[in-house]
NUGU-52220 format. One record per atom (N, C-alpha, C): residue in one letter; atom name; z, y, x. Coordinates in nm, 4 decimals. Each point is the difference from the previous one (the first is absolute). Layout:
N
[A; CA; [Z; Y; X]]
...
REM end
This chain:
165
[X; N; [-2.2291; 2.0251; -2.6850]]
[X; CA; [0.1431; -0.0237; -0.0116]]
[X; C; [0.0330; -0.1476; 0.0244]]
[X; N; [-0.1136; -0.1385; -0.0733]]
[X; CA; [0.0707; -0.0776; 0.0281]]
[X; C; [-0.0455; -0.0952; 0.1759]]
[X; N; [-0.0823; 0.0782; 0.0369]]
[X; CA; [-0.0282; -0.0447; 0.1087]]
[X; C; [0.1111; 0.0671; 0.1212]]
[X; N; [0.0450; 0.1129; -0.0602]]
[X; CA; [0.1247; 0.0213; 0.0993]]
[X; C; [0.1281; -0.0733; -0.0052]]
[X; N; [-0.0144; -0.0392; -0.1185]]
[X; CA; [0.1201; -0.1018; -0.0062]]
[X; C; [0.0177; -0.1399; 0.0649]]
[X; N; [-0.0969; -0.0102; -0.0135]]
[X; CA; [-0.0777; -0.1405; 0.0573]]
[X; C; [0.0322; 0.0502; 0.1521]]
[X; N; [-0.0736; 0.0973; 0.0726]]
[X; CA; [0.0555; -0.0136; 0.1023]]
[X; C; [0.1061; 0.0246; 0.0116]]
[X; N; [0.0488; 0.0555; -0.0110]]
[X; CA; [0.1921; 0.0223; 0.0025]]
[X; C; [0.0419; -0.1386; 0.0082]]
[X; N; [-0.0168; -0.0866; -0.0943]]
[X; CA; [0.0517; -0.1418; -0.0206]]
[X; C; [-0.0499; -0.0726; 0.1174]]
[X; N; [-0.1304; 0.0042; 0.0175]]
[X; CA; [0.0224; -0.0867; 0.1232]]
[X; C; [-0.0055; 0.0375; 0.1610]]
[X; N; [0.0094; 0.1552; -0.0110]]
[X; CA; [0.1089; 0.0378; 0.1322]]
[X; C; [0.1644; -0.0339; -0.0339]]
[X; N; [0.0614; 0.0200; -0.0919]]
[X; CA; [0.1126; -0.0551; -0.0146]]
[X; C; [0.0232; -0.1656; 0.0407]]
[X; N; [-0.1174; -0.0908; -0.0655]]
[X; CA; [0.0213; -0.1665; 0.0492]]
[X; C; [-0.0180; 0.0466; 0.1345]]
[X; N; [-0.1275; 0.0312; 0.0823]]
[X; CA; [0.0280; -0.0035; 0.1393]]
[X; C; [0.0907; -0.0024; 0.0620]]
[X; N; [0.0944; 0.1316; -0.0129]]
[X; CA; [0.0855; 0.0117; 0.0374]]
[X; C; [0.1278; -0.0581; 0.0127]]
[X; N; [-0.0038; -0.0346; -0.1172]]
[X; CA; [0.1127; -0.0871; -0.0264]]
[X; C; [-0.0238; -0.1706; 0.0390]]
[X; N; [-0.1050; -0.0269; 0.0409]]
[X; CA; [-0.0461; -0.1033; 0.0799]]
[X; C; [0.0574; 0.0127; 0.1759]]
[X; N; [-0.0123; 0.0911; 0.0511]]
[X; CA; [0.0151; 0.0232; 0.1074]]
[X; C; [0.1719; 0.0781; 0.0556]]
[X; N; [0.1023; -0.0360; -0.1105]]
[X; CA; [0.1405; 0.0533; 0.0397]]
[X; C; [0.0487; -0.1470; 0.0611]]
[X; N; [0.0973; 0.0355; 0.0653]]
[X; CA; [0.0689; -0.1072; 0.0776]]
[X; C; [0.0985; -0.0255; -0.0691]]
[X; N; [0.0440; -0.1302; 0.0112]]
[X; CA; [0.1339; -0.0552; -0.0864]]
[X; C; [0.0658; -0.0556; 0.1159]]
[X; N; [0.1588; 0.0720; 0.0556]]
[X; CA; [0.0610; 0.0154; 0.1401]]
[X; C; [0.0900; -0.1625; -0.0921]]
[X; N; [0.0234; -0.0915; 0.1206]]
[X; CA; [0.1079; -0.0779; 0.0009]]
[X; C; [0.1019; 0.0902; 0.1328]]
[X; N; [0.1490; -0.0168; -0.0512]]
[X; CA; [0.0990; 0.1118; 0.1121]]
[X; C; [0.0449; -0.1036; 0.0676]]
[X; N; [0.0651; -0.0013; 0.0904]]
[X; CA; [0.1351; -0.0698; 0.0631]]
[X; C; [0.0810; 0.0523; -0.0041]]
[X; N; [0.1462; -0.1000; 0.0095]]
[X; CA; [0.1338; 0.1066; -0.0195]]
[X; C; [0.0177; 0.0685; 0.1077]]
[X; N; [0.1152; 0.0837; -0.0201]]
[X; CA; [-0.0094; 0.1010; 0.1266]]
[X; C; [0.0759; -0.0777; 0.1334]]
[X; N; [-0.0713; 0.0757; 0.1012]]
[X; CA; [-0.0264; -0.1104; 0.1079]]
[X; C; [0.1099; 0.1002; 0.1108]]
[X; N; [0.0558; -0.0207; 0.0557]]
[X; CA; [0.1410; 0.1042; 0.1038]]
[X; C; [-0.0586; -0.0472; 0.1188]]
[X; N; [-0.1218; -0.0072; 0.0481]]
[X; CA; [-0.0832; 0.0136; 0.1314]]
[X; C; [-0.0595; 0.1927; 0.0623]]
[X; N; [0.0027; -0.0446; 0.1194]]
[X; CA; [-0.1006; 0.1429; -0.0201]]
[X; C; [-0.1140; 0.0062; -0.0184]]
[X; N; [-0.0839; 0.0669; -0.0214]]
[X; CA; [-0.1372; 0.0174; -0.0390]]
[X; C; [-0.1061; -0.0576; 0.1146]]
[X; N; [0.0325; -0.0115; 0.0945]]
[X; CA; [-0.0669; -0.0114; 0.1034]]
[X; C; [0.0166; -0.2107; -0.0137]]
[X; N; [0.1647; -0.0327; 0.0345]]
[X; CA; [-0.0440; -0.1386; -0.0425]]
[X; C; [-0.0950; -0.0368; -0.1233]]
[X; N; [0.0216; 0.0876; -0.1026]]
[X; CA; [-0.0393; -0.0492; -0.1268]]
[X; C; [-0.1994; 0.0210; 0.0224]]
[X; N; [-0.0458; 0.0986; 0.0241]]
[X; CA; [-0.0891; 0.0135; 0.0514]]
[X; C; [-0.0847; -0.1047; 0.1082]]
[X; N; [0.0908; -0.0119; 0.0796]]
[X; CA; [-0.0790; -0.1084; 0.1163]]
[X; C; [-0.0323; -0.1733; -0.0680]]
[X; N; [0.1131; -0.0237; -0.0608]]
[X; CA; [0.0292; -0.1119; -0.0784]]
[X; C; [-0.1088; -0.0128; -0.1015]]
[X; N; [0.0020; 0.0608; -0.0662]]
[X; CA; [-0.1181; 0.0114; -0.1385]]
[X; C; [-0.1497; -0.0125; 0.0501]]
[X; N; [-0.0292; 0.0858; 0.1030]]
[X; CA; [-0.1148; -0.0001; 0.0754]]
[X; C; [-0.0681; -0.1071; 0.0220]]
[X; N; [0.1443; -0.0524; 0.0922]]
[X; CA; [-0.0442; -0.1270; 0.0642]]
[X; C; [-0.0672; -0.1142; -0.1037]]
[X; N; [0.1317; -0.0264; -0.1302]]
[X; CA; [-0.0344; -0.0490; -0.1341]]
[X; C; [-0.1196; -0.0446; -0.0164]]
[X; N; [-0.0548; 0.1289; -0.0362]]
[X; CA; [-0.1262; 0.0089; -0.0559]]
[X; C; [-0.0640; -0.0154; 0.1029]]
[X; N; [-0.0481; 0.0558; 0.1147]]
[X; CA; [-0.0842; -0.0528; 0.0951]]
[X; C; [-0.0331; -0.1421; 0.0123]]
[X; N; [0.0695; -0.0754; -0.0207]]
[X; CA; [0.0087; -0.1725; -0.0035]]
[X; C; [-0.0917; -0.0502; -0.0635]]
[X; N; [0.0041; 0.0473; -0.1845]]
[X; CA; [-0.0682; -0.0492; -0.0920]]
[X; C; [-0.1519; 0.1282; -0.0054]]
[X; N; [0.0542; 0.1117; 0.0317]]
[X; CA; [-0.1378; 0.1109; -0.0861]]
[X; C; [-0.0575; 0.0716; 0.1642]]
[X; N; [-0.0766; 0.0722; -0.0107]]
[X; CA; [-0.0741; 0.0694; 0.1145]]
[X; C; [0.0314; 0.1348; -0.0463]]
[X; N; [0.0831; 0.0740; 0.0673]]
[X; CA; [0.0483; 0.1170; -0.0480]]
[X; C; [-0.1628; 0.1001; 0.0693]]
[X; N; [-0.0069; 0.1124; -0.1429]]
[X; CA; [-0.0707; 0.1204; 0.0415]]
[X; C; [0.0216; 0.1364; 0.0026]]
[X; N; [0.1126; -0.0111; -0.0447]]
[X; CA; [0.0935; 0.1597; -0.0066]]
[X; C; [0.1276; -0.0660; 0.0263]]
[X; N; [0.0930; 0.1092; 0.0859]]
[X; CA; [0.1436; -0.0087; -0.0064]]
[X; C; [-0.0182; 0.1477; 0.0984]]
[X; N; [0.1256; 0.0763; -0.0945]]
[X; CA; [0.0776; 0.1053; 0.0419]]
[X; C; [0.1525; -0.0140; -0.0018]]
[X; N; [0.0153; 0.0114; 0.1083]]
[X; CA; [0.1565; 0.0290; -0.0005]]
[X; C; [0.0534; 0.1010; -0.0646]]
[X; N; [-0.0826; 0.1055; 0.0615]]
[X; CA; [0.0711; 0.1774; -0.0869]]
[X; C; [-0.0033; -0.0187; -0.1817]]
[X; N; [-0.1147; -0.0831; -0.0041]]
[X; CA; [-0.0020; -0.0035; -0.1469]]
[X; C; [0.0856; -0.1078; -0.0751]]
[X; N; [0.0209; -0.0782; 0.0643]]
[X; CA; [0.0888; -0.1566; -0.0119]]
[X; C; [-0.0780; -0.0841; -0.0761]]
[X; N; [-0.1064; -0.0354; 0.0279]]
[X; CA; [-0.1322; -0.0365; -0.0678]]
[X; C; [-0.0439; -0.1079; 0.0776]]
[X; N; [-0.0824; -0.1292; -0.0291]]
[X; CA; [-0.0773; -0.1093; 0.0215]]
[X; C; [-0.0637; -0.0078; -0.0881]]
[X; N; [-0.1567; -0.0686; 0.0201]]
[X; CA; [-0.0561; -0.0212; -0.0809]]
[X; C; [-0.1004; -0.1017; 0.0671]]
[X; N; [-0.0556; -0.1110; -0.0875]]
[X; CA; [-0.0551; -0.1093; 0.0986]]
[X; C; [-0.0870; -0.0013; -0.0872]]
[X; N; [-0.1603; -0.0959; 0.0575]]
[X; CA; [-0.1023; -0.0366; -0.0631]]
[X; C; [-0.0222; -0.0606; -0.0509]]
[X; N; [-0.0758; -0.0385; -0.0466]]
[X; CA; [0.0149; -0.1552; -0.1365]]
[X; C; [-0.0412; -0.1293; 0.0332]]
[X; N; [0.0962; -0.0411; -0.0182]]
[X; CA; [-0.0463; -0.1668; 0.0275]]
[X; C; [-0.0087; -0.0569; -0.0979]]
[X; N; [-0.1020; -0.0684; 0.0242]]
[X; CA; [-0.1139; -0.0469; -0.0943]]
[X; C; [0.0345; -0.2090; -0.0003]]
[X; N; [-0.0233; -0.0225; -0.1572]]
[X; CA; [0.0365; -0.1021; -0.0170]]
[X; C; [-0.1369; -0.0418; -0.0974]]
[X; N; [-0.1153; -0.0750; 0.0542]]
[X; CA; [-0.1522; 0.0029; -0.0517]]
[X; C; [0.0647; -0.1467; -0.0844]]
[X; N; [-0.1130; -0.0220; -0.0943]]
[X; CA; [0.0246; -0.1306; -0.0890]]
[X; C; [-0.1508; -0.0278; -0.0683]]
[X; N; [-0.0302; -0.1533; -0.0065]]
[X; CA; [-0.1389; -0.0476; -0.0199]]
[X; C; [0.0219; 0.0277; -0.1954]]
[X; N; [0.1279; 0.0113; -0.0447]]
[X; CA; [0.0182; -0.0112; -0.1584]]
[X; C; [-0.0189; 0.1395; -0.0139]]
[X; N; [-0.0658; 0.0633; -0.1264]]
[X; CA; [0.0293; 0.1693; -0.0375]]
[X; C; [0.1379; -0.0122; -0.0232]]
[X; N; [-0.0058; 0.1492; -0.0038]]
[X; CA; [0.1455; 0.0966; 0.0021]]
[X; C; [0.1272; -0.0874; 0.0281]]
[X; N; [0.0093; -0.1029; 0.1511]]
[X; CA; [0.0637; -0.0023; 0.0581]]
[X; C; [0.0043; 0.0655; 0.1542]]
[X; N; [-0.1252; 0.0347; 0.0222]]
[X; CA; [0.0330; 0.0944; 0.1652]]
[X; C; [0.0667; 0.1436; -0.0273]]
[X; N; [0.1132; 0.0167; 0.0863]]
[X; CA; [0.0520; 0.1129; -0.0192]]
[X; C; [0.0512; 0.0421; 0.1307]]
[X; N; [0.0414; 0.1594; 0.0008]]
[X; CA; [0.0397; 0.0387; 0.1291]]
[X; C; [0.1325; 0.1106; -0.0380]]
[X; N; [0.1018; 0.0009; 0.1408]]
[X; CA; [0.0853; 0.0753; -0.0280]]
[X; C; [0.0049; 0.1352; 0.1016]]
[X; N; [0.0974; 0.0605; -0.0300]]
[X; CA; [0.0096; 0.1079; 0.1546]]
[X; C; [0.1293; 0.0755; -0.0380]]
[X; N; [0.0858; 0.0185; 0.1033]]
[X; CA; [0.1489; 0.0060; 0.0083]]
[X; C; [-0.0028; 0.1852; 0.0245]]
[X; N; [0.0497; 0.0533; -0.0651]]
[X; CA; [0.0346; 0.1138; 0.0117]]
[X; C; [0.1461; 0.0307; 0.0463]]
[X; N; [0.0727; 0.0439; 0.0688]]
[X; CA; [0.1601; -0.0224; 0.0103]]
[X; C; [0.0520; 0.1801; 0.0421]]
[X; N; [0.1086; 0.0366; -0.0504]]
[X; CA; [0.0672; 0.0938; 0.0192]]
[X; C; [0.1393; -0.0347; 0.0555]]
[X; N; [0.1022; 0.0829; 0.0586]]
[X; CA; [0.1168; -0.0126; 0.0096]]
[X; C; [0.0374; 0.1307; -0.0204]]
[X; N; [0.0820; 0.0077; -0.0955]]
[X; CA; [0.0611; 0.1002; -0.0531]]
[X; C; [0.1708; 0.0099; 0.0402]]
[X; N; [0.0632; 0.1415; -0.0374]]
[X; CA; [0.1598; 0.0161; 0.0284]]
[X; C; [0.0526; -0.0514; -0.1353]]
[X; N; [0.1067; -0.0935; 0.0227]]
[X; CA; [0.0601; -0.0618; -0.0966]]
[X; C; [0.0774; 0.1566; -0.0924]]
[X; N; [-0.0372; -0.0025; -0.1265]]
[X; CA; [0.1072; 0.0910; -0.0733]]
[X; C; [0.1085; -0.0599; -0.0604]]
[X; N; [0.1051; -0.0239; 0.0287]]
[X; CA; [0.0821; -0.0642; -0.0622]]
[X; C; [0.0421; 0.0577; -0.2153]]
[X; N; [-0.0438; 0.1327; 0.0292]]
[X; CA; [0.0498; 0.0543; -0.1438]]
[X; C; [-0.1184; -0.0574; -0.0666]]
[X; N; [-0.0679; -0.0423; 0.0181]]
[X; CA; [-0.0926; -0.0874; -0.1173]]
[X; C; [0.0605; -0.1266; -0.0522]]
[X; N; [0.0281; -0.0871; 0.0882]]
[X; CA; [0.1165; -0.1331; -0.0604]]
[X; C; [0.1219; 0.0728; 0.0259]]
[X; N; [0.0539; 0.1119; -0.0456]]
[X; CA; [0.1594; 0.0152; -0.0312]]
[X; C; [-0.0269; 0.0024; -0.1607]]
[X; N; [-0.1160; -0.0312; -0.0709]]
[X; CA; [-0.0031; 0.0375; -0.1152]]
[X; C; [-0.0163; -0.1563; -0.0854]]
[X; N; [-0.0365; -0.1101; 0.0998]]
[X; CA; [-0.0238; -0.0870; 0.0027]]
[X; C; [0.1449; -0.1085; -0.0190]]
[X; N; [0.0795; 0.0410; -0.1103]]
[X; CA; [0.1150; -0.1153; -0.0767]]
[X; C; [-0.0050; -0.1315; 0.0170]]
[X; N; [-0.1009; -0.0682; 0.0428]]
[X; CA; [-0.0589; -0.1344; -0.0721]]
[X; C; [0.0305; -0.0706; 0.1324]]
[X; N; [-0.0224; 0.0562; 0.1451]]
[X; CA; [0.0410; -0.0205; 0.1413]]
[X; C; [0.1338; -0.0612; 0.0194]]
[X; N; [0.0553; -0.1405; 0.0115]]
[X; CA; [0.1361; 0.0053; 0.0730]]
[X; C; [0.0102; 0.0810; 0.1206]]
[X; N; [0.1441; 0.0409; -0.0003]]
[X; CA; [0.0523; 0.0738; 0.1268]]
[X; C; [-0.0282; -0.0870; 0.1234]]
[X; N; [-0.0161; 0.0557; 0.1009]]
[X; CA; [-0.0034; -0.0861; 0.1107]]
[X; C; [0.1280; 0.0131; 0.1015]]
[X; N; [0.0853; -0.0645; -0.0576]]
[X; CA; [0.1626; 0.0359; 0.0938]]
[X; C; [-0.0164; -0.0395; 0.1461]]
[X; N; [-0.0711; -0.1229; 0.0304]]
[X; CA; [-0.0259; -0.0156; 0.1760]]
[X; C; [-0.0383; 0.0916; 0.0941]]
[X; N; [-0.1158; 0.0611; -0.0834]]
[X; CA; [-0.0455; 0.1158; 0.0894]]
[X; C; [0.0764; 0.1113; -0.0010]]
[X; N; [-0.0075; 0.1212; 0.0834]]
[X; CA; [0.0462; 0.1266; 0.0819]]
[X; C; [-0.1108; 0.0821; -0.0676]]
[X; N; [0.0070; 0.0944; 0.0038]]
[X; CA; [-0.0759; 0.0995; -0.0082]]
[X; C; [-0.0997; -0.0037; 0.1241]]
[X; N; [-0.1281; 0.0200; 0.0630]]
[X; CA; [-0.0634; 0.0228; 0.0954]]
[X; C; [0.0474; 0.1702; 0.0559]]
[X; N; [-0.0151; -0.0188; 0.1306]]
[X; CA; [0.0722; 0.1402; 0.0777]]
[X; C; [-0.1669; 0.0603; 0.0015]]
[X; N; [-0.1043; -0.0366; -0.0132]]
[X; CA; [-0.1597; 0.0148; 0.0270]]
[X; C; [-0.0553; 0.0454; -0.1102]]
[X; N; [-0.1336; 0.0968; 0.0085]]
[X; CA; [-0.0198; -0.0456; -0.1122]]
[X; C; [-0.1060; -0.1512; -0.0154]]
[X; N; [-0.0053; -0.0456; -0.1393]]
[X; CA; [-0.1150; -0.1241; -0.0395]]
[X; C; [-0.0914; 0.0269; -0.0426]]
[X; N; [-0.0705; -0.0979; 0.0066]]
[X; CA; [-0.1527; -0.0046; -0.0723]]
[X; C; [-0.0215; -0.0944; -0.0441]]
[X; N; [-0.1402; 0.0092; -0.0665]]
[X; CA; [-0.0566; -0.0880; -0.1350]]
[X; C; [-0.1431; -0.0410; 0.0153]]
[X; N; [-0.0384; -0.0946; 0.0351]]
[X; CA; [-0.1479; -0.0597; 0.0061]]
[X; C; [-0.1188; -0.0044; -0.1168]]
[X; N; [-0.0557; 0.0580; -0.0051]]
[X; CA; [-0.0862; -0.0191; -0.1423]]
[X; C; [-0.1236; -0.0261; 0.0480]]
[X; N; [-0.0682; -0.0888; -0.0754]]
[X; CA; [-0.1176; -0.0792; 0.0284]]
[X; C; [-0.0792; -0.0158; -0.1583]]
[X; N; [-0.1245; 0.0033; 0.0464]]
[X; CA; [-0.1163; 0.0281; -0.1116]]
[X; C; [-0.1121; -0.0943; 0.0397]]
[X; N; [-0.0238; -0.0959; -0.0799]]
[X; CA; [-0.0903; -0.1214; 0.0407]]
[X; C; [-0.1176; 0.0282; -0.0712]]
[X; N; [-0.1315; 0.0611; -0.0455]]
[X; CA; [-0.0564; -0.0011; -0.0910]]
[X; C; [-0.1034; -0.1197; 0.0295]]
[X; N; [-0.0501; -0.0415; -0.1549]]
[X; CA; [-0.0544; -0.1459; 0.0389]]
[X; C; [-0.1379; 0.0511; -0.0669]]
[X; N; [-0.1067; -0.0366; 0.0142]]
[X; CA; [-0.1468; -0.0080; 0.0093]]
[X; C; [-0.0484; -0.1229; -0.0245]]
[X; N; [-0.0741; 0.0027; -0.0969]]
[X; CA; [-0.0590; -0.1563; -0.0277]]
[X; C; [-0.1595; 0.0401; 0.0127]]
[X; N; [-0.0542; -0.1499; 0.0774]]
[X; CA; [-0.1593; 0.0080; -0.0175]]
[X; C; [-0.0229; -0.0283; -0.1377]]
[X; N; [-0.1147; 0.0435; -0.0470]]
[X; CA; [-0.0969; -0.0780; -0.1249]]
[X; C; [-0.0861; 0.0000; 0.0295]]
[X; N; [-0.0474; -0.0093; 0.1085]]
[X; CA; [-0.1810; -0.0064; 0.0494]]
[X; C; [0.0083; -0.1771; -0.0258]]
[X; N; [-0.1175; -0.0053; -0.0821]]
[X; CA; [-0.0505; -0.1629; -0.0483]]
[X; C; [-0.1291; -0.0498; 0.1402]]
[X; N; [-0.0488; 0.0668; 0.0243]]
[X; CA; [-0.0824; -0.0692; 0.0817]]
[X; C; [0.0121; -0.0638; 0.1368]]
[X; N; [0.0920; 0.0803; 0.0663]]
[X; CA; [0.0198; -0.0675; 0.1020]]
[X; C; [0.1404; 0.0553; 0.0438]]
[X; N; [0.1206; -0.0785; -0.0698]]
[X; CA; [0.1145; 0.0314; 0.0214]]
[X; C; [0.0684; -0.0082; 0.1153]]
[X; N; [-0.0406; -0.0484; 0.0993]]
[X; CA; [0.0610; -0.0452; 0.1282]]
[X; C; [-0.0440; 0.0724; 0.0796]]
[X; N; [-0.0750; 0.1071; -0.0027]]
[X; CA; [-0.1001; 0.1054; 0.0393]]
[X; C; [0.1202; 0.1439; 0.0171]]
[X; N; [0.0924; 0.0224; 0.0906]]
[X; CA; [0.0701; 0.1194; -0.0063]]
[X; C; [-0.0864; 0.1733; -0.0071]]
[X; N; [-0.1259; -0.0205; 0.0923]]
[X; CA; [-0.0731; 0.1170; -0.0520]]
[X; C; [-0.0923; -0.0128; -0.0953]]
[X; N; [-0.0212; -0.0895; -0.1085]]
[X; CA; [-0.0779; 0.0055; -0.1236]]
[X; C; [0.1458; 0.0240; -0.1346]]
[X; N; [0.1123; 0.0078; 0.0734]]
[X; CA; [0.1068; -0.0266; -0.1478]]
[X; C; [-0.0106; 0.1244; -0.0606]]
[X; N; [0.0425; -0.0040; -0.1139]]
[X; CA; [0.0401; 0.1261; -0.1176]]
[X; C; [0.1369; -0.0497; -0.0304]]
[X; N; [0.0426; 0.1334; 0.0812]]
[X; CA; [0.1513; 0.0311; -0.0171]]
[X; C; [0.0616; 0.0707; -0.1115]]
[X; N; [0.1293; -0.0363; -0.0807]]
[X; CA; [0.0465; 0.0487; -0.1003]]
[X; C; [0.1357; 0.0073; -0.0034]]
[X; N; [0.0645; 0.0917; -0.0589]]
[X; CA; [0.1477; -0.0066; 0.0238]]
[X; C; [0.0597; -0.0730; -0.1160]]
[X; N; [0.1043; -0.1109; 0.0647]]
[X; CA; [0.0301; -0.0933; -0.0723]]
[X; C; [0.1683; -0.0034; -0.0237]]
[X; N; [0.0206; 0.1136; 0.0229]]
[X; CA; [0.1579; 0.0368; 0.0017]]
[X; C; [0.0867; -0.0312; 0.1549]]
[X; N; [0.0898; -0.0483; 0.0031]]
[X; CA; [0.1335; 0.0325; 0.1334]]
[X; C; [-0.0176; -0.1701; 0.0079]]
[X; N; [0.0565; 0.0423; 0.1359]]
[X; CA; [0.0328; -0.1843; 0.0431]]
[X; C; [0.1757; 0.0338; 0.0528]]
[X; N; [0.0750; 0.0056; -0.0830]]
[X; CA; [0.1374; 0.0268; 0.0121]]
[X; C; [0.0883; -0.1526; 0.0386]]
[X; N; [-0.0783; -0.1327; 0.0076]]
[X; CA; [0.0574; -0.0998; 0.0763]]
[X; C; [0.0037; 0.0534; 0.1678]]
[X; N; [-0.1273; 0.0476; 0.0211]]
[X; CA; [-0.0310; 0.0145; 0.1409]]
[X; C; [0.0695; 0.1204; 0.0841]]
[X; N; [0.0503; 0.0838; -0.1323]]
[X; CA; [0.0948; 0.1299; 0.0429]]
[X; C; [0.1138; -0.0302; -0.0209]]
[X; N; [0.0586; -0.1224; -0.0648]]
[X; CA; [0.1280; 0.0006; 0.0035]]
[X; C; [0.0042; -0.1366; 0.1228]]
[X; N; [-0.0610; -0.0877; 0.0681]]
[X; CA; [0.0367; -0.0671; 0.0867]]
[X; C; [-0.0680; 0.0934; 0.1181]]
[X; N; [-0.0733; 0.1044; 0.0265]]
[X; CA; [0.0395; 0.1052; 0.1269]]
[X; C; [0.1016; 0.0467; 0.0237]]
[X; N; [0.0811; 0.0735; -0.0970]]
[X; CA; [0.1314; 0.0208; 0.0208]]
[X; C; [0.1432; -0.0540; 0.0150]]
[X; N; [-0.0304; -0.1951; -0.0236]]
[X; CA; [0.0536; -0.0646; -0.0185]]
[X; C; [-0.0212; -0.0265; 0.1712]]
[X; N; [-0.1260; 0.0195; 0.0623]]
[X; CA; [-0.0109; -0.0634; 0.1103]]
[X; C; [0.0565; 0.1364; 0.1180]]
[X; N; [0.0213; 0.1137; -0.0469]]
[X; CA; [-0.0096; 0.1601; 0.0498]]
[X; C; [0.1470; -0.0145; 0.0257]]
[X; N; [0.0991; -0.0280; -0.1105]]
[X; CA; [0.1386; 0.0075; -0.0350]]
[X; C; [0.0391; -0.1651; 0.1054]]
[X; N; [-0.0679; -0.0377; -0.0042]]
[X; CA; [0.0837; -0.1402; 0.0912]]
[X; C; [-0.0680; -0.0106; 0.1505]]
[X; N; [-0.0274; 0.0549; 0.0218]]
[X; CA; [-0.0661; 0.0289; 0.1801]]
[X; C; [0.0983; 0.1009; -0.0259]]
[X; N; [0.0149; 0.0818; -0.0570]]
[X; CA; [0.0754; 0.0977; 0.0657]]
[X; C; [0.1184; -0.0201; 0.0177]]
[X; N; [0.1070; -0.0728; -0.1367]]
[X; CA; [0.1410; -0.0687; 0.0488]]
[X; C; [-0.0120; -0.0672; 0.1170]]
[X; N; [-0.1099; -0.1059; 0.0300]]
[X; CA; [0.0017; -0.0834; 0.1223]]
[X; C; [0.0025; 0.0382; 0.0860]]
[X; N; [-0.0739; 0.0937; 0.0214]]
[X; CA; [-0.0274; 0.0585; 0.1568]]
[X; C; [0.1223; 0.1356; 0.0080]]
[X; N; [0.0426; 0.0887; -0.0893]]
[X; CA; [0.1230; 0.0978; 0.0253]]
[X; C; [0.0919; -0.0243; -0.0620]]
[X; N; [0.0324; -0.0909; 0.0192]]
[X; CA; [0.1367; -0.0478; -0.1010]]
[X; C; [0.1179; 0.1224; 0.0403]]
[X; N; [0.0766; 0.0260; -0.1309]]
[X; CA; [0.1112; 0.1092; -0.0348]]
[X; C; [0.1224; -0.0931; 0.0519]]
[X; N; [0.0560; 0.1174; 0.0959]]
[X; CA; [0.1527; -0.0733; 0.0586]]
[X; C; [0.0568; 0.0429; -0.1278]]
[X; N; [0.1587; -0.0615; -0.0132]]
[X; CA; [0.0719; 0.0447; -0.0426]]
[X; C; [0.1449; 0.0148; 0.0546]]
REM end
């Protein structure tokens, strides 16, 4: 009995080691296809993409690796990204929002960028600068690095398709 518990508990930590914590963007009145090409590009710059589906609205890049001669400072990240259909009835519930009187309603529908940074730290002591000797560990989200992708996703995209009015 208590060895099943035991495992239970630490298939539960696993698991719960390995969920993604999404940073969103606001909803974006592009079509999917700009929003798509744009983001791509994004990330292509900084990460080496190894999955992307369109049908699925999915990216996913490899980890770049940040080695260090000090312990448990080498760490690595890897960008997971979705674009999802904006639901607006989720923030109609959302009071706390000023109105936005400038804007129109979009005639389109929008979407929403979500990005998942998970961060990995070495603790290999012997030879830390060593990318195939490291021991990798999950060290939680790098949500600076997901909120200035979308910071960089959302402003290429005003720049380059700017909205007439």
């Amino acid at each position: 009995m208590v060895s099943r518990l035991l495992c239970f508990f630490i298939a539960c930590l696993l698991m719960a080691c390995n969920t993604c914590e999404w940073v969103s963007s606001p909803a974006l009145s592009y079509s999917f296809d700009t929003i798509w090409n744009t983001g791509y590009q994004v990330l292509s710059k900084r990460y080496d993409i190894v999955k992307a589906s369109k049908e699925k609205r999915e990216i996913e890049t490899e980890w770049r690796k940040q080695m260090s001669i000090h312990y448990l400072e080498g760490f690595r990240d890897k960008v997971i990204m979705k674009i999802e259909e904006y639901d607006s009835s989720v923030d109609a519930s959302d009071l706390s929002k000023p109105l936005d009187l400038d804007n129109e309603t979009p005639a389109g529908p929008q979407y929403v960028i979500k990005l998942c940074v998970p961060r990995e730290q070495n603790r290999d002591m012997d030879n830390s600068l060593a990318p195939s000797e490291a021991e990798w560990y999950h060290a939680g989200h790098n949500y600076e690095e997901a909120n200035m992708l979308i910071s960089f996703i959302a402003t290429r995209l005003s720049l380059l398709h700017p909205k007439m009015k």
